[in-house]
C-alpha positions as a printed NumPy array, in Angstrom:
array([[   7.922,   -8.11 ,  -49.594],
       [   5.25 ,   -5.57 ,  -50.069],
       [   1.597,   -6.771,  -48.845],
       [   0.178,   -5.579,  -52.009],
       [   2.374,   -7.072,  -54.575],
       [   0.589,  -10.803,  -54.851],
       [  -2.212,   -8.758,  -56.332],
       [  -0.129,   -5.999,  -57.694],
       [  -1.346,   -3.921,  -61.149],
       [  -0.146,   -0.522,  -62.584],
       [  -2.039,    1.601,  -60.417],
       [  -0.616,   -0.359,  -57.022],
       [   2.327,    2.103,  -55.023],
       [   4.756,    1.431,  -57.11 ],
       [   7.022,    3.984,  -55.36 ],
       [   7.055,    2.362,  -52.49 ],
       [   8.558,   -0.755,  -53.804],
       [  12.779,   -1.737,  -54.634],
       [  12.78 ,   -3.869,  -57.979],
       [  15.725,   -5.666,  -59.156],
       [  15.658,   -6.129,  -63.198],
       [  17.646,   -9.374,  -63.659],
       [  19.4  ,   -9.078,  -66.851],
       [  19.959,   -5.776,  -69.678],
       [  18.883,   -7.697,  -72.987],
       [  15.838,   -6.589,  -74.924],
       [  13.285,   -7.66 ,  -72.308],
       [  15.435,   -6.708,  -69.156],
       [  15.566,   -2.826,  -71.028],
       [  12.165,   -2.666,  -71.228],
       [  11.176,   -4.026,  -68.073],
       [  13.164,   -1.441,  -66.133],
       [  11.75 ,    1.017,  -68.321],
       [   8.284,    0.29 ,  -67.439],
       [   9.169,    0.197,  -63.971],
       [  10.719,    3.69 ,  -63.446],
       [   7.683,    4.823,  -65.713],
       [   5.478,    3.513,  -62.672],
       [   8.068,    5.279,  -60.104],
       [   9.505,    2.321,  -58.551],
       [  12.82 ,    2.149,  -57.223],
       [  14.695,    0.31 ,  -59.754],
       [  18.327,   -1.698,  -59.815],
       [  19.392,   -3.347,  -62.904],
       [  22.352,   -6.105,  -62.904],
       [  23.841,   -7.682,  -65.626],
       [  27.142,   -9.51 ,  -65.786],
       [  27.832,   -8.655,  -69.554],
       [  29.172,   -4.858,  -69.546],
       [  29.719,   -4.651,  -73.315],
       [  29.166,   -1.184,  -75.027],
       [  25.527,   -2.047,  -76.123],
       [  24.633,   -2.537,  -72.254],
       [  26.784,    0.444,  -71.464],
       [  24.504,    2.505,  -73.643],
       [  21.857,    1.14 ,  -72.398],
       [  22.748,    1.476,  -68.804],
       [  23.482,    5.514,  -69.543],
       [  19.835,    6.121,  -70.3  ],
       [  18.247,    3.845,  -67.665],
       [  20.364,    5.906,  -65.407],
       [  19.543,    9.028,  -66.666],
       [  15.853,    8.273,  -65.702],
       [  17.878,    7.354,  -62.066],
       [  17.96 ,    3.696,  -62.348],
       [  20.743,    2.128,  -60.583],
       [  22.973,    0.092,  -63.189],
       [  25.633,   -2.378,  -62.426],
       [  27.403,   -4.014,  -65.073],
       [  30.396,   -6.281,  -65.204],
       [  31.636,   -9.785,  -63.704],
       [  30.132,  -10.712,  -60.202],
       [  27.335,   -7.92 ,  -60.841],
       [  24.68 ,  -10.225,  -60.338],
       [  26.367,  -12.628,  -57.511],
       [  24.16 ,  -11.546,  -54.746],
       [  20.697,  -10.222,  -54.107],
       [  20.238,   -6.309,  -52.691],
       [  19.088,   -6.887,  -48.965],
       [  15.792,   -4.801,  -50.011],
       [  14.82 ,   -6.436,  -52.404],
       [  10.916,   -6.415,  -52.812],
       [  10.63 ,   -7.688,  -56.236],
       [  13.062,   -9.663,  -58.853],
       [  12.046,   -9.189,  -62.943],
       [  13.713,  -11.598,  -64.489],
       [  15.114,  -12.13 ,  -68.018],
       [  13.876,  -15.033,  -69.977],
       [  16.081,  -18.127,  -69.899],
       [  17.899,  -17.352,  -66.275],
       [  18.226,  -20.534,  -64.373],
       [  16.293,  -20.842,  -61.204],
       [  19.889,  -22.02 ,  -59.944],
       [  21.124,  -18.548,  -60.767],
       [  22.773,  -17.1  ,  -57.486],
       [  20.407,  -13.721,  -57.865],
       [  17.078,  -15.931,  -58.519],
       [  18.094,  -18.785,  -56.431],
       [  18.527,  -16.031,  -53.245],
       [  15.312,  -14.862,  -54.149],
       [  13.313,  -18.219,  -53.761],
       [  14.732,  -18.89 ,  -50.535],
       [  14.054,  -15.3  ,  -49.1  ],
       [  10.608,  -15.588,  -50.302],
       [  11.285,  -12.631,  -53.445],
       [   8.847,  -13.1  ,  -55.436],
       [  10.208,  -13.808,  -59.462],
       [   8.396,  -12.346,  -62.268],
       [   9.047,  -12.133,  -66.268],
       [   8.837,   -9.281,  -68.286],
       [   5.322,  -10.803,  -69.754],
       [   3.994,  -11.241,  -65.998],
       [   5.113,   -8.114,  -65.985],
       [   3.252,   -6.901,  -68.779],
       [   0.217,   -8.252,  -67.866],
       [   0.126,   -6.595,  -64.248],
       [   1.024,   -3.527,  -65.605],
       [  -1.864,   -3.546,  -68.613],
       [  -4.817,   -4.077,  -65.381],
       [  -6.607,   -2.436,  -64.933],
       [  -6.965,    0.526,  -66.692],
       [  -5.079,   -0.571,  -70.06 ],
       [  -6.584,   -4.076,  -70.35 ],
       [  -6.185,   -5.605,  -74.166],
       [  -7.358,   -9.144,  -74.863],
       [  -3.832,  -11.087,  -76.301],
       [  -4.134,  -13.873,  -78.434],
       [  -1.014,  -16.203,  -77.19 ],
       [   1.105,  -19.165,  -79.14 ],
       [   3.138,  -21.373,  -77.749],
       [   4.62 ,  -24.796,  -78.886],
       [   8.355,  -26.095,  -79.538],
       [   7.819,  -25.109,  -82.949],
       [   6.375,  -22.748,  -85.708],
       [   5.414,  -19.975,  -82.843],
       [   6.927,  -16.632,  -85.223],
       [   4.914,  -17.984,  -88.221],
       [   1.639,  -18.466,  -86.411],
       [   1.985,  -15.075,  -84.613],
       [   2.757,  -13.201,  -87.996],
       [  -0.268,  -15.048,  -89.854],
       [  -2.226,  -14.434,  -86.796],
       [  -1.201,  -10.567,  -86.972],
       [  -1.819,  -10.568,  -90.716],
       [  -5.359,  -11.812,  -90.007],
       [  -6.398,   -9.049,  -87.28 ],
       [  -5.043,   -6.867,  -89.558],
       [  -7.33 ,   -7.89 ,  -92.364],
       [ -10.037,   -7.65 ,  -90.362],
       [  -9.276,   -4.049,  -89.547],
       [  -8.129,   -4.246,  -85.888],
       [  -5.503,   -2.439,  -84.267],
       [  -2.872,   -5.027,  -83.157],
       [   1.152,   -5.919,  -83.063],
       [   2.843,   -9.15 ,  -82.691],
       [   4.694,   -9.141,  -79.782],
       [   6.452,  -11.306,  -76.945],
       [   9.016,  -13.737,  -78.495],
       [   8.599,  -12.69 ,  -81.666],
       [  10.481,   -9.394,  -80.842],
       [   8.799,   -6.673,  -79.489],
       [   8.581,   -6.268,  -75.762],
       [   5.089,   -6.741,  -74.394],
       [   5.855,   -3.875,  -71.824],
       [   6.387,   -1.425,  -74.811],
       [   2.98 ,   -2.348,  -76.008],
       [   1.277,   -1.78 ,  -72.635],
       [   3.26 ,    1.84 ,  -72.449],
       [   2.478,    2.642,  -75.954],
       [   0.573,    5.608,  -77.258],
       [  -1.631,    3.561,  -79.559],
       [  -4.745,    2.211,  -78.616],
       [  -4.44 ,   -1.843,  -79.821],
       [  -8.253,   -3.398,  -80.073],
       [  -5.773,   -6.689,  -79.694],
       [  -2.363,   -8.135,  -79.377],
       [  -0.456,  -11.426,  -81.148],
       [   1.514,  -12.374,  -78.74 ],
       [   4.245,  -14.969,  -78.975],
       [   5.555,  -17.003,  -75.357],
       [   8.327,  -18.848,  -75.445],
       [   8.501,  -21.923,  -72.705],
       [  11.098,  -19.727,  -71.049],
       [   9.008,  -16.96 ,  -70.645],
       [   6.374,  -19.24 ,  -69.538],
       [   8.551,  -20.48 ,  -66.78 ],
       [   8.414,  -16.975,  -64.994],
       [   4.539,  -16.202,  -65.354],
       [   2.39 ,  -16.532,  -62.551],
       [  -1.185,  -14.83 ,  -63.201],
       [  -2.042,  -14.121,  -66.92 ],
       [  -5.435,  -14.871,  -67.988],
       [  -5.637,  -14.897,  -72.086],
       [  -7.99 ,  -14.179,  -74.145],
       [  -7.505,  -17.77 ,  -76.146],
       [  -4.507,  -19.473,  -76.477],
       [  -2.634,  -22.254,  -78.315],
       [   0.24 ,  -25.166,  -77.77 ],
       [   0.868,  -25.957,  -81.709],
       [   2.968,  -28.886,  -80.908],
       [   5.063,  -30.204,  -77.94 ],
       [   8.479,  -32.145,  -78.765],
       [  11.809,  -32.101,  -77.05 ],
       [  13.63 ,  -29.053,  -77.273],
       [  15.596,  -26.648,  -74.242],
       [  16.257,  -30.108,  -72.022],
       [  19.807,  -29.247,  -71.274],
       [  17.825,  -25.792,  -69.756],
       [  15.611,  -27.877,  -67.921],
       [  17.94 ,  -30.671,  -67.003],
       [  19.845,  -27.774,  -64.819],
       [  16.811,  -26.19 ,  -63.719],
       [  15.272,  -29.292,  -62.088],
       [  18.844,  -30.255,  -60.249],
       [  19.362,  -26.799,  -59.433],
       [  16.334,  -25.258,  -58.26 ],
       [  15.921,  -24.886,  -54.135],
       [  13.272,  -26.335,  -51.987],
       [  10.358,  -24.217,  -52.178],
       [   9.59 ,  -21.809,  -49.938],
       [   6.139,  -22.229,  -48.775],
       [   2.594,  -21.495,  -49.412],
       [  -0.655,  -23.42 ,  -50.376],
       [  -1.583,  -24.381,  -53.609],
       [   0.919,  -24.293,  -56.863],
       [   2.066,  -20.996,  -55.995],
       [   4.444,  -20.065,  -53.279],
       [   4.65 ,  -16.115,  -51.434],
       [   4.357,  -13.484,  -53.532],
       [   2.533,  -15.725,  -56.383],
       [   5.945,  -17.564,  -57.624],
       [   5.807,  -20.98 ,  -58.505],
       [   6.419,  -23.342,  -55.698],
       [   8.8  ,  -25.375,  -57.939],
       [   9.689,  -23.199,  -61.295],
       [  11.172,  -25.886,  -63.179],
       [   7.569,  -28.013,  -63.1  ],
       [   6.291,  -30.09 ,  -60.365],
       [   7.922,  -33.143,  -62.07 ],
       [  12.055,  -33.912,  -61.849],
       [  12.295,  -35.126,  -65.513],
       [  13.344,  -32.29 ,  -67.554],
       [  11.   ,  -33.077,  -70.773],
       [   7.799,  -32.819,  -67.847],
       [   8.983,  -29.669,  -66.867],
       [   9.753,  -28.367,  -70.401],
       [   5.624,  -29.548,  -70.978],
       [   4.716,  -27.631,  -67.549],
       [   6.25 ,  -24.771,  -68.22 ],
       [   4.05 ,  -24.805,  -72.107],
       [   0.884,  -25.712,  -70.223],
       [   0.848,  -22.507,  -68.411],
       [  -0.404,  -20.452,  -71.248],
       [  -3.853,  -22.44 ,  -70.863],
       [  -4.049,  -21.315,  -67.019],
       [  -7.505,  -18.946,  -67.182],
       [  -7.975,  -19.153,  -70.173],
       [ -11.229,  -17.036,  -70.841],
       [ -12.038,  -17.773,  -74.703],
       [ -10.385,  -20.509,  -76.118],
       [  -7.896,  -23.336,  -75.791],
       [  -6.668,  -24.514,  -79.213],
       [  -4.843,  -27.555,  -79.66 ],
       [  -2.881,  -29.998,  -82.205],
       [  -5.135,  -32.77 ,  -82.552],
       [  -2.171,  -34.882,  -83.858],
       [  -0.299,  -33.889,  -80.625],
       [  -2.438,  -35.343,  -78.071],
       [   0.111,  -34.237,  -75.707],
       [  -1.794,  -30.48 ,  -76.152],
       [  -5.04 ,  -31.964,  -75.765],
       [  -3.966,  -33.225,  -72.302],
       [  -2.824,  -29.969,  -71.36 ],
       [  -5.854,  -28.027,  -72.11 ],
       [  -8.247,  -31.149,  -70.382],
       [  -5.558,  -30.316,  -67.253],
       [  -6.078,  -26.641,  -66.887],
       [  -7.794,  -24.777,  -64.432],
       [  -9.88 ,  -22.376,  -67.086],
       [ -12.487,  -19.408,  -66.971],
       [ -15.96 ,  -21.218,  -66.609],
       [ -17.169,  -21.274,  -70.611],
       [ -13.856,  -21.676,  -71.97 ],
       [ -13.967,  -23.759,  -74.943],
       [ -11.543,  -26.669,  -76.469],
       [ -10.873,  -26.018,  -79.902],
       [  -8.994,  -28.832,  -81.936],
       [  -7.138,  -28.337,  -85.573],
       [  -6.028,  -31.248,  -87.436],
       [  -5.128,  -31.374,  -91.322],
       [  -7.868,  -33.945,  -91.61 ],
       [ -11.266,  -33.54 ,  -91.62 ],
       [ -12.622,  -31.775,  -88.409],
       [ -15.403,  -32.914,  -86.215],
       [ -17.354,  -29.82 ,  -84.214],
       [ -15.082,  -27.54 ,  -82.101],
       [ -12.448,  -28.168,  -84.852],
       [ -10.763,  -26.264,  -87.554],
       [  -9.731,  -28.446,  -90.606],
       [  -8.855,  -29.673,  -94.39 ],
       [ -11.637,  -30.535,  -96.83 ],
       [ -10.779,  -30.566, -100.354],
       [  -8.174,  -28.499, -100.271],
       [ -10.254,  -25.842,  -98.205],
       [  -9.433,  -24.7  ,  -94.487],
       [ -12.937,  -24.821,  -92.818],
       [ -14.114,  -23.784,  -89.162],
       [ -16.58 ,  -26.547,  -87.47 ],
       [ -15.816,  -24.691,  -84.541],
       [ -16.5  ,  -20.331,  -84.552],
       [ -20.042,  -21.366,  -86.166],
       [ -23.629,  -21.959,  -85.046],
       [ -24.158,  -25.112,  -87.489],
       [ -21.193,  -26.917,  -86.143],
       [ -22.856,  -30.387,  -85.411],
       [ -23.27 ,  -30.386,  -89.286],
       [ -21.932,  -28.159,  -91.623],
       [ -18.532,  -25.478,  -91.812],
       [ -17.775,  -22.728,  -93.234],
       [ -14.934,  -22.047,  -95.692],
       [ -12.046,  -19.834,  -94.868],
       [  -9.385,  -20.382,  -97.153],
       [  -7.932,  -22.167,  -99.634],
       [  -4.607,  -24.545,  -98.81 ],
       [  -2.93 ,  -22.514, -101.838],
       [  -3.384,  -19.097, -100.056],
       [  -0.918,  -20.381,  -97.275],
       [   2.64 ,  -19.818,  -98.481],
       [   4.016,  -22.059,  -98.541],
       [   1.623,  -24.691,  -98.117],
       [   3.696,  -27.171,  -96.789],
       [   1.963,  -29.599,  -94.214],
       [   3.093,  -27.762,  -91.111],
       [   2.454,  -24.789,  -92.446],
       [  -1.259,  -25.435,  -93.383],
       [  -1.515,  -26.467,  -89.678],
       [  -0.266,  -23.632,  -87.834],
       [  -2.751,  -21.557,  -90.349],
       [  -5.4  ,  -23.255,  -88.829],
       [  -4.356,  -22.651,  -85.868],
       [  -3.526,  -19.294,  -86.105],
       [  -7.066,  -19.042,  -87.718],
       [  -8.278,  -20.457,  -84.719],
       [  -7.484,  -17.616,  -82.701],
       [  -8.459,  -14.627,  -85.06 ],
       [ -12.016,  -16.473,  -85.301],
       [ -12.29 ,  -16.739,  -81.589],
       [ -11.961,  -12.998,  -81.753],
       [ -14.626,  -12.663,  -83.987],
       [ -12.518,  -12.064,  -86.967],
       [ -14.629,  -13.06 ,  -90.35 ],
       [ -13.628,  -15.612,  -92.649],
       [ -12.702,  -13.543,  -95.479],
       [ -10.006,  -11.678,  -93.141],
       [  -8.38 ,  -15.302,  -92.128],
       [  -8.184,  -15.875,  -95.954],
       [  -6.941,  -12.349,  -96.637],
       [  -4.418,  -12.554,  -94.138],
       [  -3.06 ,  -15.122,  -95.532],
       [  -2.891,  -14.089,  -98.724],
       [  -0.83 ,  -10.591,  -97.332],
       [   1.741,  -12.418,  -95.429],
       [   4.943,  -13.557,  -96.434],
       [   7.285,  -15.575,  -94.07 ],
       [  10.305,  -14.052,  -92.632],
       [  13.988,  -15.142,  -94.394],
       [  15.47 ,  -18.829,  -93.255],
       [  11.754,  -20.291,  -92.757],
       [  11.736,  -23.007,  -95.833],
       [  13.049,  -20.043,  -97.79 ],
       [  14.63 ,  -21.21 , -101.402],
       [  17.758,  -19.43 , -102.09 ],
       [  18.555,  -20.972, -105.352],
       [  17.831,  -23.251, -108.364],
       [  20.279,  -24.531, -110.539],
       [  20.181,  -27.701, -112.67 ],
       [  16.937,  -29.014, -111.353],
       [  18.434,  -28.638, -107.692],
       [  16.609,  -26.057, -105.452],
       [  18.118,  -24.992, -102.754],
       [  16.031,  -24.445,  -99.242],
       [  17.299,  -22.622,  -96.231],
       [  15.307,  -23.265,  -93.297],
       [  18.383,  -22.376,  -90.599],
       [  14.917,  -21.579,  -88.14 ],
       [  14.653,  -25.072,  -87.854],
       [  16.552,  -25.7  ,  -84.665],
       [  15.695,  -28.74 ,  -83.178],
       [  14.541,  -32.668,  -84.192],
       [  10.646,  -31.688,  -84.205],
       [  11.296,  -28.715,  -86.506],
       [  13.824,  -30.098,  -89.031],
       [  11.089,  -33.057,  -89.278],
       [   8.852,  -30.611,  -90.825],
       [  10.851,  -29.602,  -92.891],
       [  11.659,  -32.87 ,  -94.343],
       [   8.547,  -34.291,  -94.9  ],
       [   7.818,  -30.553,  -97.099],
       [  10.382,  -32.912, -100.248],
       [  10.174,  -35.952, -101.346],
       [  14.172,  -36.639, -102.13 ],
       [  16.8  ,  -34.597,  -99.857],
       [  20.628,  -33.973,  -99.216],
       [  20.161,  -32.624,  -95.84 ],
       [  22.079,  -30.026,  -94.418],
       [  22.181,  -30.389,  -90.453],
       [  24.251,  -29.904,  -87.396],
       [  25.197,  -27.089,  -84.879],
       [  24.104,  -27.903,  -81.176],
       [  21.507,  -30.219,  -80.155],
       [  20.19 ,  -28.657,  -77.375],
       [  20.159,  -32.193,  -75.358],
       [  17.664,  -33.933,  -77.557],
       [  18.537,  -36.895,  -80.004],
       [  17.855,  -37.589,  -83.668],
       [  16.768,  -41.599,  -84.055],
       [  13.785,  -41.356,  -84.69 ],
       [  13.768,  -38.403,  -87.143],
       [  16.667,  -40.48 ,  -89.124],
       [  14.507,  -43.667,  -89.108],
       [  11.338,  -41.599,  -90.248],
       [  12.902,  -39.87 ,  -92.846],
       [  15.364,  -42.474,  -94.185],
       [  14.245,  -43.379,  -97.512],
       [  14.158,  -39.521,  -98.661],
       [  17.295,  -38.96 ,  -97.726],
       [  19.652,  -38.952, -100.801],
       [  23.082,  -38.018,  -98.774],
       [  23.657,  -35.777,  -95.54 ],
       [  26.241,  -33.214,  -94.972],
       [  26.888,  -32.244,  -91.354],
       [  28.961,  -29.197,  -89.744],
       [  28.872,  -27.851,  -86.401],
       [  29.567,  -29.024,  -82.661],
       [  27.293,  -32.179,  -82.544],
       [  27.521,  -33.263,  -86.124],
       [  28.743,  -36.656,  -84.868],
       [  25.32 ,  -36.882,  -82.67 ],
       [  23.622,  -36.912,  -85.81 ],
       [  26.31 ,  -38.997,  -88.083],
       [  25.92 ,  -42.106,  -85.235],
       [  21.947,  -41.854,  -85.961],
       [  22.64 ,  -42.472,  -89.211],
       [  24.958,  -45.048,  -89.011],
       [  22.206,  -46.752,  -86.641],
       [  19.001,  -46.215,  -88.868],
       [  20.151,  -44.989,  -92.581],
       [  23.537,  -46.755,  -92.714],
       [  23.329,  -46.877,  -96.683],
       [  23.023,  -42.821,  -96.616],
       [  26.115,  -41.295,  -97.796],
       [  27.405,  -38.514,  -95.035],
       [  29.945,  -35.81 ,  -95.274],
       [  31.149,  -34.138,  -91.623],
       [  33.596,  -31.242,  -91.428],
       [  35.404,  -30.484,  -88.732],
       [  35.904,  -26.632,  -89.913],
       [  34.602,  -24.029,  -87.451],
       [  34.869,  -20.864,  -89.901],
       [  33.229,  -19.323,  -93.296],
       [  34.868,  -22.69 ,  -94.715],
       [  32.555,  -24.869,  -93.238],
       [  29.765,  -23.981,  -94.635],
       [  30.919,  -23.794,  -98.335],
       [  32.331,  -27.558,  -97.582],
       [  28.837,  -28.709,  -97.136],
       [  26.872,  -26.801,  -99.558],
       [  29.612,  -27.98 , -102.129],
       [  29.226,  -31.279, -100.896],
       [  25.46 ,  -31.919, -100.74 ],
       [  25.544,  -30.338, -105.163],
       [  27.543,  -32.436, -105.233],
       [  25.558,  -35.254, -104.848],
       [  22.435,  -33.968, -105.627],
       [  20.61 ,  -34.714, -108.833],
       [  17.525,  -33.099, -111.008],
       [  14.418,  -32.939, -108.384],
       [  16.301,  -33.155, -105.285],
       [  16.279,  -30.507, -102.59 ],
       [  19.54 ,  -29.005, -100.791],
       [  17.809,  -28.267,  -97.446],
       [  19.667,  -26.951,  -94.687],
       [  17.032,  -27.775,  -91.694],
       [  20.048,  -28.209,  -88.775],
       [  17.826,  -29.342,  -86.683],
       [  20.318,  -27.815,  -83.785],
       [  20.697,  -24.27 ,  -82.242],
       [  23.299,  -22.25 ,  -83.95 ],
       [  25.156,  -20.637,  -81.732],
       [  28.493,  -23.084,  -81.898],
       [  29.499,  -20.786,  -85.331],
       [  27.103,  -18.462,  -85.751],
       [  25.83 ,  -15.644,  -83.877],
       [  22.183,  -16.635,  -84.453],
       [  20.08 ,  -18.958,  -86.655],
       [  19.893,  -15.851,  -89.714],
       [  23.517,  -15.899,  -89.641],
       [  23.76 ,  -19.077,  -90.   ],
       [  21.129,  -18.651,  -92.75 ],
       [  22.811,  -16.461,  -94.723],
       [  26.281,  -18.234,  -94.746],
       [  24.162,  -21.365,  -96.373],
       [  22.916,  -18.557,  -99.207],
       [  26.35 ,  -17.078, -100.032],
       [  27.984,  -20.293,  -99.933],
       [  25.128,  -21.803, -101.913],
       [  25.436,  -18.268, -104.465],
       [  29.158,  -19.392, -104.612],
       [  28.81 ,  -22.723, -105.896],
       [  25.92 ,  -22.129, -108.392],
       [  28.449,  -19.07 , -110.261],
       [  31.077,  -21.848, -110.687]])
């Protein structure tokens, strides 16, 4: 390992130094990128040697990358090795990262690599969102808001964009929205945001974390959290329980903090984790709640969204930023990742006619409480992003009487206590996909007088079964809501997909 690389930034020798890229998807592309941009000696392995990483692999190597593609392609670690960038969501048990933490390699992400490669000539202040759910919405209303308020900023991270391409870009941003995913978390060693915010915390990724905590190796050495080269001593979270390390892992965004920490005052899971990190001296603790706030809190009062928190008079007065009605729409989780979102954008000085302006711009993405259809007093809801328990409970508790629309796969978390929460709206529930029957048995348990439909179909079919189903049972003022509440990948090739098979099959039955 290089001497210089604990501390490493963009102007550090990067020729000098032999980078493995771990990984050719979106983040692994742009990673290498960056690299070669620097000069650094770069090898890129990926297992997967499909045509899009093929094409890929031509231009990276064109800019004299070394590419290898195919099975066993990432089986072992080059013996030169200086530095591994890793691809969000690679198990520290993987062979190529698990070689790495016992040689003492240190592991970065592309967004620890982002943030060494902004210092310390390109340095832009990034708002960051984490939290098991609602991440994409907050980072586009947060975007929406800088935007009102006339700064130069992108949304980027999770949400789609490479953070590397941001650093590298032409434009000059005054400020970046940037979205972090526990995953990418896992693999970040030394940001230090602006402000940042956990929206919620709920169980989500275990069967990830179940294998990283069983597989991960003994650490390697070095004081403090952080072993040689600045990787974490134990990756997976310094706890064995997979739902601790999931938390860890979501905690890290609050690490030197310089501005803000905002958290879910209903989720006093996120308070903890901002009273537990190690923060820039004068970093504040910023609460949002749907109730009324106390000081340092953002908040509902008469259908307003105030600030107790961004304003001099906080001890006894607030100041108005929106209305509920200018967040669309204004369910209750929606409302709160506003404020949170808000929450950011004033830490940053934005004004409070921006946050409502904002606001009032943006419209949410397809398959985020989207409604598809209305026929006969039914409306029909597609919120396919709702991919785990904590998600689809949102979306329940938007309508008062549902058929729900749920299954695909359940990512190792459980459904009793959404069932038993949301029991007496639910009018019937169809179910599809590979752990349907995780979800059935919670019903038979906690909602046994709750009619439920399962299909066993795997194809286009399954999805018109259930939509055709739930009309069927649905009356004047109910909701069709398809809020899985699972990942999506068992049928579909992403949660959209999956989205748009509920619309067309929910098109088909209304024409009838």
């Amino acid at each position: 390992m290089k001497s210089w690389l604990p501390t490493a930034d963009r102007l550090s020798p990067w020729p000098q130094a032999r980078v493995v890229v771990a990984g050719l998807g979106t983040s692994g592309f742009a990673a290498a990128d960056g690299l070669l941009e620097l000069g650094a000696r770069v090898t890129v392995l990926d297992d997967n040697a499909s045509p899009a990483n093929a094409e890929k692999a031509t231009v990276l190597e064109l800019l004299d990358a070394t590419v290898r593609l195919g099975p066993g392609s990432t089986a072992s670690l080059p013996d030169d090795t200086d530095l591994v960038v890793t691809s969000p969501g690679w198990l520290p048990s993987a062979p190529l990262l698990r070689q790495a933490a016992l040689r003492g390699v240190p592991v970065w992400g592309e967004v620890e690599l982002a943030w060494r490669m902004s210092l310390p000539d390109r340095a832009v202040p990034w708002l960051a969102v984490t939290g098991t759910n609602g991440k994409t919405t907050t980072v586009g209303m947060l975007e929406s808001m800088l935007t009102a308020a006339g700064l130069t900023t992108s949304a980027v991270g999770n949400v789609g964009r490479p953070i590397v391409e941001a650093v590298l870009d032409e434009v000059s941003y005054d400020v970046l929205a940037v979205e972090l995913s526990s995953f990418q978390l896992h693999w970040t060693h030394s940001l230090s945001l602006h402000s940042a915010a956990v929206l919620n915390l709920a169980p989500d990724h275990l069967e990830w974390y179940s294998a990283a905590v069983r597989g991960h190796p003994a650490p390697t050495g070095g004081a403090g959290a952080d072993g040689p080269g600045g990787e974490p001593a134990n990756p997976a979270g310094t706890a064995s329980d997979p739902m601790a390390a999931y938390a860890a892992d979501k905690a890290r965004i609050y690490q030197r903090v310089r501005h803000s920490c905002v958290y879910n005052v209903a989720d006093p899971a996120t308070q903890r984790m901002v009273e537990d990190a190690d923060v820039i001296e004068g970093a504040r603790a910023i609460g949002f709640t749907l109730g009324i706030p106390a000081p340092s809190m953002l908040g509902v009062v008469d259908d307003l969204l105030v600030d107790r928190a961004f304003i001099p008079q906080r001890r006894d007065s607030a100041v108005e930023l929106a209305k509920v009605s200018d967040v669309v729409p204004h369910a209750p989780h929606n409302v709160a990742n506003a404020l949170a979102a808000a929450a950011l954008a004033r830490s940053f000085g934005v004004a409070p006619q921006a946050v409502a302006e904002g606001l009032k711009r943006l419209r949410l993405g397809d398959h985020r409480i989207q409604q598809v259809a209305e026929a006969d007093g039914v409306r029909y809801v597609d919120d396919s992003k709702a991919t785990n328990p904590h998600a689809a409970a949102a979306s329940l508790s938007a309508f008062d009487s549902v058929v729900w629309v749920a299954g695909g796969q359940a990512k190792g978390t459980t459904f009793d206590d959404l069932v038993e929460r949301f029991a007496g709206r639910l009018r019937a529930v169809a179910l599809l996909g590979a752990d349907r029957q995780l979800i059935a048995d919670a019903l038979a348990r906690h909602a046994p007088d709750v009619p439920v439909f399962l299909t066993d179909a795997v194809d286009d079919g399954a999805m018109q079964q259930v939509v055709d189903w739930a009309a069927g049972r649905a009356k004047a003022g109910d909701v069709v809501l398809l809020a899985p509440g699972c990942a999506s990948k068992d049928m579909y090739s992403d949660y959209a997909a999956r989205g748009d098979a509920f619309a067309a099959a929910v098109a088909t039955r209304t024409r009838r």
